[in-house]
MIKOL-733492 format. One record per residue (C-alpha): x, y, z; residue number from 1. Coordinates in pm, 1 decimal. Example, Ala and Ser with C-alpha at 12.3 -4.5 7.8 and 13.67 -1.06 7.14 Angstrom:
BEGIN
          u          v          w     k
     1230.0     -450.0      780.0     1
     1367.0     -106.0      714.0     2
//
This chain:
BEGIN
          u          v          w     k
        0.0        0.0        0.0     1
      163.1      363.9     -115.9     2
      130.6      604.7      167.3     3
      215.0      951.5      188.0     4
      614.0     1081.0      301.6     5
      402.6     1218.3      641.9     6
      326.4      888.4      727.0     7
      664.0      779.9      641.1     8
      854.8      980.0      845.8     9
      624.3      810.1     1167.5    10
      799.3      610.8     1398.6    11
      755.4      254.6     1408.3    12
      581.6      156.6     1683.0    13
      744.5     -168.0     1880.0    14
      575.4     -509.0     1816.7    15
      604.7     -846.9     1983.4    16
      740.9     -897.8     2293.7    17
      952.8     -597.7     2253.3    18
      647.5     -403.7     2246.7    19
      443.2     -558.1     2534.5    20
      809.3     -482.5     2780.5    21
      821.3     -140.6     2677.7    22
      478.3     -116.2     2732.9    23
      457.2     -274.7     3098.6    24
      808.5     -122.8     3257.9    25
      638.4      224.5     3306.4    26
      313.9      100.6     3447.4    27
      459.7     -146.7     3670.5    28
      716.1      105.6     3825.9    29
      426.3      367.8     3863.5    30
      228.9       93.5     4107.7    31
      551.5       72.8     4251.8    32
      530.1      429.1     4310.7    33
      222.8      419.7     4415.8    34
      205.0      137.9     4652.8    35
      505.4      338.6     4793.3    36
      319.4      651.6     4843.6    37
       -3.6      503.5     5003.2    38
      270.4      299.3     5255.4    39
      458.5      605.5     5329.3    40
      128.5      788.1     5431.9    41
       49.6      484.8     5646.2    42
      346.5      480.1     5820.0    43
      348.1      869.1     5885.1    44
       45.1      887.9     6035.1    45
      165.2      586.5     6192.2    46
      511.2      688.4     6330.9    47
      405.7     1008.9     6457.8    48
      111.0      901.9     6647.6    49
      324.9      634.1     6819.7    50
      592.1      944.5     6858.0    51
      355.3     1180.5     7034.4    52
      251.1      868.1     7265.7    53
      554.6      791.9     7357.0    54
      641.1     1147.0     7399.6    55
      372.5     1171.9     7647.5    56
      443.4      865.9     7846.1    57
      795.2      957.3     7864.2    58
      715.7     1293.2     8010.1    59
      538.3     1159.4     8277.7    60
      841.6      978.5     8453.3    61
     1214.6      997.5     8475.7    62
     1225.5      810.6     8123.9    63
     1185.5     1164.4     7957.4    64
     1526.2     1223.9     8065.9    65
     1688.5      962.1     7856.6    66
     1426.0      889.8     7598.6    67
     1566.1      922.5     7207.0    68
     1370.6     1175.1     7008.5    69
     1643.0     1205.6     6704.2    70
     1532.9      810.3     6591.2    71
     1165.1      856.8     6527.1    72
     1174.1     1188.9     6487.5    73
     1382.9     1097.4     6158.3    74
     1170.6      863.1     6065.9    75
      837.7     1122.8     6054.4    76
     1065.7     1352.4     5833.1    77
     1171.6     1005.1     5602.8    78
      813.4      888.2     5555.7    79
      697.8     1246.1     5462.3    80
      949.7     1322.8     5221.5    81
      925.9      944.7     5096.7    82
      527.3      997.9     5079.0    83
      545.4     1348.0     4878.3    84
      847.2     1185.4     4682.3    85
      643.8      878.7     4570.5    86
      320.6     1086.5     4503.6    87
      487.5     1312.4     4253.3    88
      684.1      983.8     4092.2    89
      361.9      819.3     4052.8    90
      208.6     1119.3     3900.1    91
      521.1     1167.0     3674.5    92
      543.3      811.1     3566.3    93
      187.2      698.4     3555.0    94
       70.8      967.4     3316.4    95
      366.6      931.1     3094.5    96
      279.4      521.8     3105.8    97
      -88.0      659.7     2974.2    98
       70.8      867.0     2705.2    99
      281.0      569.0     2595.9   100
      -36.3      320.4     2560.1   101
     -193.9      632.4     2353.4   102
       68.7      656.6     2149.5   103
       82.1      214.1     2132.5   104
     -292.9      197.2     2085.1   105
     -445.3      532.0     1919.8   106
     -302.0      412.6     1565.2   107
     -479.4      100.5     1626.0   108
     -802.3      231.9     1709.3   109
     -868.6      534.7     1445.0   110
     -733.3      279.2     1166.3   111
     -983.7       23.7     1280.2   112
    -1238.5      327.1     1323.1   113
    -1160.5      415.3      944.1   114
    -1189.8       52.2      839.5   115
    -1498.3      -36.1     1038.2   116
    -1796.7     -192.6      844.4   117
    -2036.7       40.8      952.7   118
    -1835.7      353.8      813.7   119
    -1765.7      205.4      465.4   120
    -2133.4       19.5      434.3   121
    -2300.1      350.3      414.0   122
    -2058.3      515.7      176.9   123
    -2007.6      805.2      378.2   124
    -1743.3      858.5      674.3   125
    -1894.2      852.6     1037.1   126
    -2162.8     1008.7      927.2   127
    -2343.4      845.3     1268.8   128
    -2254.4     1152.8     1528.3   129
    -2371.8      994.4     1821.2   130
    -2174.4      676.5     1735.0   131
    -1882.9      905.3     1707.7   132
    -1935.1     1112.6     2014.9   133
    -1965.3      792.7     2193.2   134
    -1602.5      609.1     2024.0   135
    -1410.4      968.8     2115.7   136
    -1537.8      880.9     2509.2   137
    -1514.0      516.5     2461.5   138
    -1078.6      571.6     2361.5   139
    -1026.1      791.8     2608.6   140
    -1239.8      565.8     2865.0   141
     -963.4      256.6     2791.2   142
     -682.9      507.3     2768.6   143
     -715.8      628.7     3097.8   144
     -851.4      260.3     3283.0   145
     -500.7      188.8     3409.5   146
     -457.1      526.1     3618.8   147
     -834.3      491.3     3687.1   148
     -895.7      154.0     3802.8   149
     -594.0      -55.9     3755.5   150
     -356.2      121.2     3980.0   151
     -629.6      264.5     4273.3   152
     -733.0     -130.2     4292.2   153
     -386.1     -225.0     4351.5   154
     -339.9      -21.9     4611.8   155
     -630.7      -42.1     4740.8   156
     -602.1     -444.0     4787.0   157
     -214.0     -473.0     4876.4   158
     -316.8     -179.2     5163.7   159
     -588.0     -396.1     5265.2   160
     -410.0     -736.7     5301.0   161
      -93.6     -577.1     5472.5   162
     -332.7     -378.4     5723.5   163
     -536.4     -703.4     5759.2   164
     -190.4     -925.2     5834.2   165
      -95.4     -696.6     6079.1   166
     -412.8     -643.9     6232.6   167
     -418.5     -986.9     6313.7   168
      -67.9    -1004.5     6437.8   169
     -112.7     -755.0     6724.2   170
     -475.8     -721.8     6792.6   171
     -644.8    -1043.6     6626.1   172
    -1038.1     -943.4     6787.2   173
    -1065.0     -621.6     6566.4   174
    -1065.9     -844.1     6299.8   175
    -1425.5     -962.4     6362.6   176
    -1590.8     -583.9     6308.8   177
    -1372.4     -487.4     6049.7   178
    -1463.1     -811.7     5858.7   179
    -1825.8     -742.8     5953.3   180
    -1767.1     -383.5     5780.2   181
    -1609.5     -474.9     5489.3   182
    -1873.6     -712.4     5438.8   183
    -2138.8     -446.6     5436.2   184
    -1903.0     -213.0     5155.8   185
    -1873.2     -484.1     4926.7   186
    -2309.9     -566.1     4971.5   187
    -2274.5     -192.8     4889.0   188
    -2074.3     -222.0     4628.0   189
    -2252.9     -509.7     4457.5   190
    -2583.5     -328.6     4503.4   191
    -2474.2        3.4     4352.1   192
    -2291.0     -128.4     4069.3   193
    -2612.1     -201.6     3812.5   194
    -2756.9      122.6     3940.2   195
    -2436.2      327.2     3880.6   196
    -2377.3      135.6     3529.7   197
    -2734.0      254.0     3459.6   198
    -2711.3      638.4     3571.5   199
    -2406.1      653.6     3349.3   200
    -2592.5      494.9     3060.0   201
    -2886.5      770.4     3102.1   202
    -2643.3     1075.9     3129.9   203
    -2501.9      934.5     2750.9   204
    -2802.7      885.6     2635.2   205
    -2945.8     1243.3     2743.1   206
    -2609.7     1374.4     2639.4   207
    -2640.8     1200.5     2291.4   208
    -2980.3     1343.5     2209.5   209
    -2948.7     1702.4     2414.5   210
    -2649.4     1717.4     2141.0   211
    -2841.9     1571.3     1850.6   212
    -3166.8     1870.7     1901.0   213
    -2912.4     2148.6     1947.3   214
    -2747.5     2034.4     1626.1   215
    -3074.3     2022.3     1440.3   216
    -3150.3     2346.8     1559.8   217
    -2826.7     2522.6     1497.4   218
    -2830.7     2360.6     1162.1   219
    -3159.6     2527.6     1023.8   220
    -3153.3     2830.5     1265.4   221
    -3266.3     3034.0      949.2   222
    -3588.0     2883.2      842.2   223
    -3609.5     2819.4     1202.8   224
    -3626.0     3198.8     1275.8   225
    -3847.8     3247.3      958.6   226
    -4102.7     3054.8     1144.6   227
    -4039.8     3193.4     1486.2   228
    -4005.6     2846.0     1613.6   229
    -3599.0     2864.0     1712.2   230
    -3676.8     2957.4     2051.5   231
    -3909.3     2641.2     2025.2   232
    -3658.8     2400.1     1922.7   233
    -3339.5     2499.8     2074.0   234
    -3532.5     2500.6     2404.0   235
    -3609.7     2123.8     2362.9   236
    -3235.7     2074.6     2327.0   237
    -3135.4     2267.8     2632.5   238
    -3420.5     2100.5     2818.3   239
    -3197.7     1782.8     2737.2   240
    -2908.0     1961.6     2892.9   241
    -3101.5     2036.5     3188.4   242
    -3181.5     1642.8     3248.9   243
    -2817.0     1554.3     3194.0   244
    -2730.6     1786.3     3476.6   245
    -3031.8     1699.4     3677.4   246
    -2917.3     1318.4     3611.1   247
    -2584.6     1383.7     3692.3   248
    -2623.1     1532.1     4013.0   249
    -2836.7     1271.6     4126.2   250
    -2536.9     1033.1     4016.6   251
    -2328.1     1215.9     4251.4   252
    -2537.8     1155.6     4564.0   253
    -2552.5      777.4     4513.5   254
    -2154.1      829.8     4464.8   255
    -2130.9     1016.5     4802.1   256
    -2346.6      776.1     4989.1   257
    -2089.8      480.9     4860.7   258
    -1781.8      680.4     4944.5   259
    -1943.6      785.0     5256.1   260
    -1956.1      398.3     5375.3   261
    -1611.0      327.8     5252.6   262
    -1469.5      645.8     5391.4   263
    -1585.6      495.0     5737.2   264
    -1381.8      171.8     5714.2   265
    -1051.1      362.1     5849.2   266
    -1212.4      542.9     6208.1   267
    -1426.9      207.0     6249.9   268
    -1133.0      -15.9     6210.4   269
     -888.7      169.9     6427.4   270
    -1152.7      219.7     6706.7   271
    -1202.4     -177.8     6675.6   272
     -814.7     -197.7     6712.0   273
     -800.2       19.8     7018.9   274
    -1082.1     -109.2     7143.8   275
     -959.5     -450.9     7151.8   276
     -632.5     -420.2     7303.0   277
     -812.8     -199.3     7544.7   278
    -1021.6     -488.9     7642.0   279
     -751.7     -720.8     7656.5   280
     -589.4     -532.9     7920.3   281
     -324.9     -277.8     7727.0   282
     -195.3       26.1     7891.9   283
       49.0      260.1     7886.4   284
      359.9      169.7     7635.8   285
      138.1     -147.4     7592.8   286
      -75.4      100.1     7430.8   287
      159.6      200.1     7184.4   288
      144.9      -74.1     6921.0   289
     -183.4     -104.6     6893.8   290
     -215.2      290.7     6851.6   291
       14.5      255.5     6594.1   292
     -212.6       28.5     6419.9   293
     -524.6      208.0     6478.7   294
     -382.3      519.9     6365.2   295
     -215.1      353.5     6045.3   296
     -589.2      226.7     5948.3   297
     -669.1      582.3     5993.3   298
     -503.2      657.5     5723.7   299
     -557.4      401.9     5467.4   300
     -920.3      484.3     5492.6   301
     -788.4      788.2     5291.8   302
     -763.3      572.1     4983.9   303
    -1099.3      404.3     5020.4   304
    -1244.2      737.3     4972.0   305
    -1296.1      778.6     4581.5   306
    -1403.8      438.2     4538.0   307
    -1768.6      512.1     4333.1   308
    -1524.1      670.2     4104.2   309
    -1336.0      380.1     4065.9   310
    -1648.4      186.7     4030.4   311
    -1751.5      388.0     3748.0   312
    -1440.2      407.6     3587.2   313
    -1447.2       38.1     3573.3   314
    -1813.3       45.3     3458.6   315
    -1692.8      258.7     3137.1   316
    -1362.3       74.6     3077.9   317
    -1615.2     -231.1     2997.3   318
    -1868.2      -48.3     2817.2   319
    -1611.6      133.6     2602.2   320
    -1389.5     -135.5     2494.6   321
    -1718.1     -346.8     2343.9   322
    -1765.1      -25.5     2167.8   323
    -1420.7      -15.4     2005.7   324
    -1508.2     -377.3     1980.8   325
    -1791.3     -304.2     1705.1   326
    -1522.2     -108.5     1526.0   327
    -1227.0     -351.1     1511.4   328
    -1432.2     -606.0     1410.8   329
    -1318.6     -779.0     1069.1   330
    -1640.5     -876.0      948.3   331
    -1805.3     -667.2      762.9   332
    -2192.0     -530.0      747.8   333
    -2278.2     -710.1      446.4   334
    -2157.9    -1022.6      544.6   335
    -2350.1    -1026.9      859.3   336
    -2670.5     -959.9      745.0   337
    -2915.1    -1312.6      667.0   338
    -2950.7    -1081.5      308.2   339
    -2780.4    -1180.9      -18.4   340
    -2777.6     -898.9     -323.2   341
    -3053.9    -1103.2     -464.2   342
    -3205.5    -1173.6     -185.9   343
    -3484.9     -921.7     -148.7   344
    -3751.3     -850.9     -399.2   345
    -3948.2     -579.6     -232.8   346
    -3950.9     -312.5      -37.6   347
    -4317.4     -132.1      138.5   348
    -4320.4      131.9      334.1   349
    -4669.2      192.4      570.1   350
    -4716.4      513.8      711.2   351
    -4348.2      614.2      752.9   352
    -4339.7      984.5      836.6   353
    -4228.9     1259.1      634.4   354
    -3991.7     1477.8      732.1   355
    -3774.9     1777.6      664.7   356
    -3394.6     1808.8      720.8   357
    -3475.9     1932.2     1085.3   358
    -3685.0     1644.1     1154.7   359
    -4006.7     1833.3     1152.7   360
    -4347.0     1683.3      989.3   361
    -4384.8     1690.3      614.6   362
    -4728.3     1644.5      492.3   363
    -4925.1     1325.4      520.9   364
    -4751.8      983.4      603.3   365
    -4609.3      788.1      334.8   366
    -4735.1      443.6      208.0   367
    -4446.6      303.2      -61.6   368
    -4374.7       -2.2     -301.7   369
    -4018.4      -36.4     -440.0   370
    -3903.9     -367.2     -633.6   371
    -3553.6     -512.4     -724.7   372
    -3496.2     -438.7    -1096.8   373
    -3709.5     -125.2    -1072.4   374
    -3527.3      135.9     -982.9   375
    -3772.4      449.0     -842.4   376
    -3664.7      795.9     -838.8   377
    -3796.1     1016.3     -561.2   378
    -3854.5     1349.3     -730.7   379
    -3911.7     1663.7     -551.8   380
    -3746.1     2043.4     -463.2   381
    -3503.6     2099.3     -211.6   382
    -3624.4     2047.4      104.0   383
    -3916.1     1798.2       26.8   384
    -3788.0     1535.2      194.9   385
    -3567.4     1319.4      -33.0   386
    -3260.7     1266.2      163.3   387
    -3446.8     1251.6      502.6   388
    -3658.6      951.7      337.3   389
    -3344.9      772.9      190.3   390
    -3166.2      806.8      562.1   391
    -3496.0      715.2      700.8   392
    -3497.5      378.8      474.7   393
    -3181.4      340.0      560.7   394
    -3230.8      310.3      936.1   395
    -2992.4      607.0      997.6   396
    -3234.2      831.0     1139.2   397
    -3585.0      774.1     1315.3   398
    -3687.6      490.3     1520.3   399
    -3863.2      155.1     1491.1   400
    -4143.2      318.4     1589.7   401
    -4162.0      546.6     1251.9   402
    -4399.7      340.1     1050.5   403
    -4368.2       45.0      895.4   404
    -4049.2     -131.7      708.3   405
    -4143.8     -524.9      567.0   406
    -3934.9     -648.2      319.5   407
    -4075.9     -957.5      132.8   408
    -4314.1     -967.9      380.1   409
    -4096.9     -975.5      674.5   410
    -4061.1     -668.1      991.6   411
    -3718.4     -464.0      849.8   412
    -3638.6     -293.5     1220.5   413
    -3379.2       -4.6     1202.1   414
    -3085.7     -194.1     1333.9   415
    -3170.4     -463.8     1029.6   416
    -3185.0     -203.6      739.8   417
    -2899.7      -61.8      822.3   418
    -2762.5     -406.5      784.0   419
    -2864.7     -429.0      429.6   420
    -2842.3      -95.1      332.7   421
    -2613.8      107.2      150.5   422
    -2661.6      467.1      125.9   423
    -2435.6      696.8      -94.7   424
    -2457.6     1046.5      -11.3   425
    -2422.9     1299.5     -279.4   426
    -2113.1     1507.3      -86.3   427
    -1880.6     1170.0      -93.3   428
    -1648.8     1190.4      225.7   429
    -1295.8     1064.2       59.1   430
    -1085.5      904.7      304.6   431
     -739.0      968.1      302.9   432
     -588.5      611.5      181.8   433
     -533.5      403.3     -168.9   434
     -848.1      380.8     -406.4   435
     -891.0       68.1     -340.2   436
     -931.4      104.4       -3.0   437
    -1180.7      450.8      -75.6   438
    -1409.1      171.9     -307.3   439
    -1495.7       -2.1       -2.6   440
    -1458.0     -322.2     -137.7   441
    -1188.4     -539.9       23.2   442
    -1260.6     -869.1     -159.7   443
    -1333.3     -744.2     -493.1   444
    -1048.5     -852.3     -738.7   445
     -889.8     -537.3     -942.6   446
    -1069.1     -682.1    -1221.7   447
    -1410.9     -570.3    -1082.3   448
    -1279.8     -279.1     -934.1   449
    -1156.1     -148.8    -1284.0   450
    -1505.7     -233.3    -1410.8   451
    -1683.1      -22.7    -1162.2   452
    -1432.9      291.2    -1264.2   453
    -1460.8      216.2    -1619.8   454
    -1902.9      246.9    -1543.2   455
    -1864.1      591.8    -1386.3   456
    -1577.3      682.8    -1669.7   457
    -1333.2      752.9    -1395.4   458
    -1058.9      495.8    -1511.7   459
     -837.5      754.3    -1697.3   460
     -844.8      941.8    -1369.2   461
     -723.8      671.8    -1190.5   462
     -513.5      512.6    -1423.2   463
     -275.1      906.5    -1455.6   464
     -293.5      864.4    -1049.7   465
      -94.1      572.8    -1039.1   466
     -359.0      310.5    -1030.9   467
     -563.4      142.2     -731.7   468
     -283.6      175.1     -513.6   469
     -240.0      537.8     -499.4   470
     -296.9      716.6     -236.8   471
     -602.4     1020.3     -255.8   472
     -722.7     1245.1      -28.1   473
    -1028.5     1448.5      -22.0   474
     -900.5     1793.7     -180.2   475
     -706.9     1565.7     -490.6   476
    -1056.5     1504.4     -632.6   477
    -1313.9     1738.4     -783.6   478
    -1674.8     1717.6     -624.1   479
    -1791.4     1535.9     -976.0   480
    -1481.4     1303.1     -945.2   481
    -1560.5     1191.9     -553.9   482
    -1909.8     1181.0     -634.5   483
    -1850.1      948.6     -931.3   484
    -1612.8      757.7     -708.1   485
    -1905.8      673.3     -465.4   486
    -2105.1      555.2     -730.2   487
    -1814.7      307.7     -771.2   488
    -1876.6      218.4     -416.9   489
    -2282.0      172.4     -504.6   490
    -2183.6      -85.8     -747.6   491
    -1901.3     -291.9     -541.3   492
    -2153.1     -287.5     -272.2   493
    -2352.3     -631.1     -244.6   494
    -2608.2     -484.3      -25.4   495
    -2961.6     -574.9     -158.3   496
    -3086.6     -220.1      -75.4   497
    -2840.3       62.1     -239.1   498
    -2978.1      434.1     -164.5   499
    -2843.8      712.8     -421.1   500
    -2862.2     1075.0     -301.8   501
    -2861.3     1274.6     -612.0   502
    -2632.8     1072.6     -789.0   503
    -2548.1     1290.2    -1090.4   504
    -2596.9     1662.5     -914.6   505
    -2205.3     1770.3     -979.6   506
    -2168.7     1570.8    -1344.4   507
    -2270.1     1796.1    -1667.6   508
    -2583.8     1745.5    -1853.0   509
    -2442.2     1481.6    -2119.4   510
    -2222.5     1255.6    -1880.1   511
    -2492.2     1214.0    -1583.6   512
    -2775.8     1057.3    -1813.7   513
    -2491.1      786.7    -1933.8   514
    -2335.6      721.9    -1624.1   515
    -2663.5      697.1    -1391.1   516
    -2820.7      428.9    -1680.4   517
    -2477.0      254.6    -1642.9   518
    -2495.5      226.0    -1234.4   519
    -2896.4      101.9    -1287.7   520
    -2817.5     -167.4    -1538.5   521
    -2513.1     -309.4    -1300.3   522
    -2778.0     -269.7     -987.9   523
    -3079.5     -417.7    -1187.0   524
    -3141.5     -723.3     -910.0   525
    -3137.1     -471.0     -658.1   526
    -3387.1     -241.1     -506.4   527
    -3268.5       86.7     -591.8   528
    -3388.4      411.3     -485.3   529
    -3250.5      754.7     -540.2   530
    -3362.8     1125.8     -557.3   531
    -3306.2     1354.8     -862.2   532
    -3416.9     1733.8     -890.6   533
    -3486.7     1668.3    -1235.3   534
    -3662.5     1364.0    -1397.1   535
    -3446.4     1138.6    -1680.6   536
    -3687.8     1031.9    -1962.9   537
    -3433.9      827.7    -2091.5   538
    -3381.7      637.0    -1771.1   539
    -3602.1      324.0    -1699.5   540
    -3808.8      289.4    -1379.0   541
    -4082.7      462.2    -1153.6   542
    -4113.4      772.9    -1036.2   543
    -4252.0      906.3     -681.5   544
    -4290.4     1293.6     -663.2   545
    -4255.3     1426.5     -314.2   546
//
């Protein structure tokens, strides 16, 4: 595959086992860091308490006079310059660890976003927003997981087991309660996880479609003003944004509640070790151990605080990497679907809405019959409909709930017809990458590629370019070269629905005539509709005027 001298010039990245070394040694030596830092805090809090105890038992007999202050005294100062030390190295080295796996995986990801089924099936590139709103979260959900999840758990477990080793080393009976207690956090914890999973799940949705009306609105904000409905529309979209907040507050209490009942894990534990030794008789310097214990829970309960954010950090590491899941998958679209190109022979449509480009109502509902070898043209001014009914069709836009969709007599839901579907949009979106990879058509021979050029008269173009391997981006083409280009794509396609937005509206009166009959007759066992300002008498097939 040719590529361009700027993607030349990049940096290999490492592969093999090479790679996955490179790729562990910073993470691993920012837990280290880490698991440093929380045991430094430990033993400050730790140290000094037993310092000031000792302190104060000293001064109460003639010990003061030849107790040693310089010993722990140097320890407080180690442990706090070890704690601040280890904070800033984990900080340091953790984030460049996260920039590392960006710059490992990102290459990965956006290639597999550019390759993915769904982007190429349609013809156009990510011309789903809300699915790319949601991959943009979904990379940097799994970018960040490690410094997240992966690191707090660490040393959130290793502080637990030590704490719990040495808990039942010196004072054994505080076990029972803080067993008891951690008990109730992890109830808690199972409990809160589905509802958590599902607040975060409504704030994207409400996110996705407060976005979606503001775009809508911003998008025809003239005609929208004409009809003194802006205010109207826009405030449906900002209504969204109010629920998002509203939502996300409410996510925030259940978060404070959780971190509320970890938080008390630390003070309940070291009143359980005091308590005990207490009980068992302790006092005075037999005091001091187990206050150095209770004081050292003390402050690991400072880590347990934060963990609903951990929670939900974990809950959109999983969530995001089955989303990048639907992009790096190999299969494609076509493939998938229980549809062959021959394999549907018509098309109705029962009261599917009309609608303009805004999504507002268009007239009376629409009741259509389209048949394979027929190809219907949908005939109409600008702004009747046209495109909003092909992206309608092709399950891009509306619901399940927008009329009816049977296809030889069988229920065509949304996510099906996009299955089957392939839509070509009039403004082609060129990717930058080899023709043959910009035909969409990975297992066509360069036999059948050639063909399809040759039927939209674009092989001499191709041909002075260097050929199916050279490399195009979208500026290197003319609007009437990209959109013959993605009538190329309509004919490569073996979808057995293929949706033409104004296929010839940038060719010249002579050439789109010739090349539209020449992308029918190769499509004739399909069911093919597209829109046209103008009407073709030369062209065979029905007409619907909208």
């Amino acid at each position: 595959m040719s590529v361009p001298a700027t993607a030349k010039s990049i940096a290999p990245v490492p592969s093999g086992l090479s790679a996955t070394r490179d790729a562990r040694a910073p993470w691993l030596l920012a837990i280290l860091f880490a698991v440093a830092a929380a045991a430094s805090g430990i033993l400050l809090t730790g140290v000094s308490v037993w310092f000031l105890g000792a302190v104060a038992l000293a001064g109460l007999g003639p010990a003061a006079l030849t107790f040693n202050f310089h010993t722990p005294a140097a320890f407080v100062r180690l442990f706090a310059l070890s704690k601040t030390a280890c904070k800033y190295g984990e900080r340091i080295v953790g984030h460049r660890a996260a920039l590392l796996d960006q710059v490992r995986r990102r290459a990965g990801l956006f290639a597999a976003m550019a390759f993915a089924p769904a982007t190429r099936a349609v013809g156009w590139q990510l011309g789903n927003q809300d699915r790319l709103s949601d991959y943009l979260d979904d990379v940097e959900d799994v970018d960040y997981a490690r410094l997240r999840v992966t690191m707090p758990v660490i040393v959130l477990l290793a502080g637990i087991a030590v704490m719990i080793v040495a808990t039942a080393w010196l004072s054994a009976p505080a076990l029972v309660p803080i067993a008891v207690l951690l008990l109730i956090i992890i109830t808690m914890l199972r409990r809160a996880i589905p509802r958590i999973a599902q607040a975060w799940m409504a704030v994207r949705i409400s996110q996705r479609s407060a976005g979606r009306y503001l775009g809508a609105a911003l998008a025809a904000v003239v005609p929208l003003k004409a009809e003194r409905s802006f205010a109207k529309v826009s405030g449906l979209a900002f209504a969204h944004f109010k629920n998002v907040a509203a939502e996300q507050w409410a996510q925030r209490r259940k978060f404070a509640m959780l971190d509320m009942a970890a938080g008390l894990l630390g003070p309940l534990a070291a009143l359980g070790v005091l308590a005990a030794a207490w009980h068992a008789g302790a006092r005075g310097n037999a005091l001091l151990a187990p206050a150095f214990l209770a004081f050292s829970w003390l402050a690991f309960g400072e880590t347990t605080v934060g963990v609903a954010r951990i929670v939900l950090a974990r809950i959109r590491e999983r969530s995001a990497r089955n989303g990048l899941a639907d992009w790096n998958a190999g299969t494609s679209v076509a493939a998938a679907s229980p549809f062959s190109s021959t394999a549907l022979r018509q098309l109705v449509l029962m009261n599917v809405p009309r609608r303009d480009p805004d999504g507002r109502g268009l007239g009376a509902a629409l009741n259509l019959t389209f048949d394979s070898g027929l190809p219907t043209a949908l005939i109409g001014a600008s702004g009747a409909g046209k495109t909003t009914l092909l992206k309608q069709i092709a399950g891009w836009i509306g619901d399940d709930n927008d009329g009816r969709f049977t296809g030889d007599g069988v229920v065509l839901l949304t996510a099906r017809r996009r299955a089957m579907s392939h839509l070509c949009l009039h403004d082609a979106a060129i990717l930058a990458d080899t023709i043959r990879e910009n035909l969409f058509a990975p297992g066509a021979s360069d036999e059948t590629c050639w063909a399809a050029l040759t039927a939209v008269e674009l092989e001499n173009r191709v041909a002075a370019a260097g050929g199916l391997e050279a490399w195009i981006e979208q500026d290197m083409l003319s609007l009437g070269e990209a959109q013959r280009l993605n009538l190329a794509r309509a004919i490569l396609s073996d979808a057995p629905l293929v949706l033409l937005d104004e296929p010839v509206e940038h060719l010249d009166s002579e050439q789109a005539p010739r090349i539209l009959s020449r992308v029918l007759s190769r499509l004739n066992e399909r069911i093919v509709i597209y829109s046209s300002h103008t009407q073709f008498d030369a062209i065979r097939g029905a007409q619907v005027a909208l």
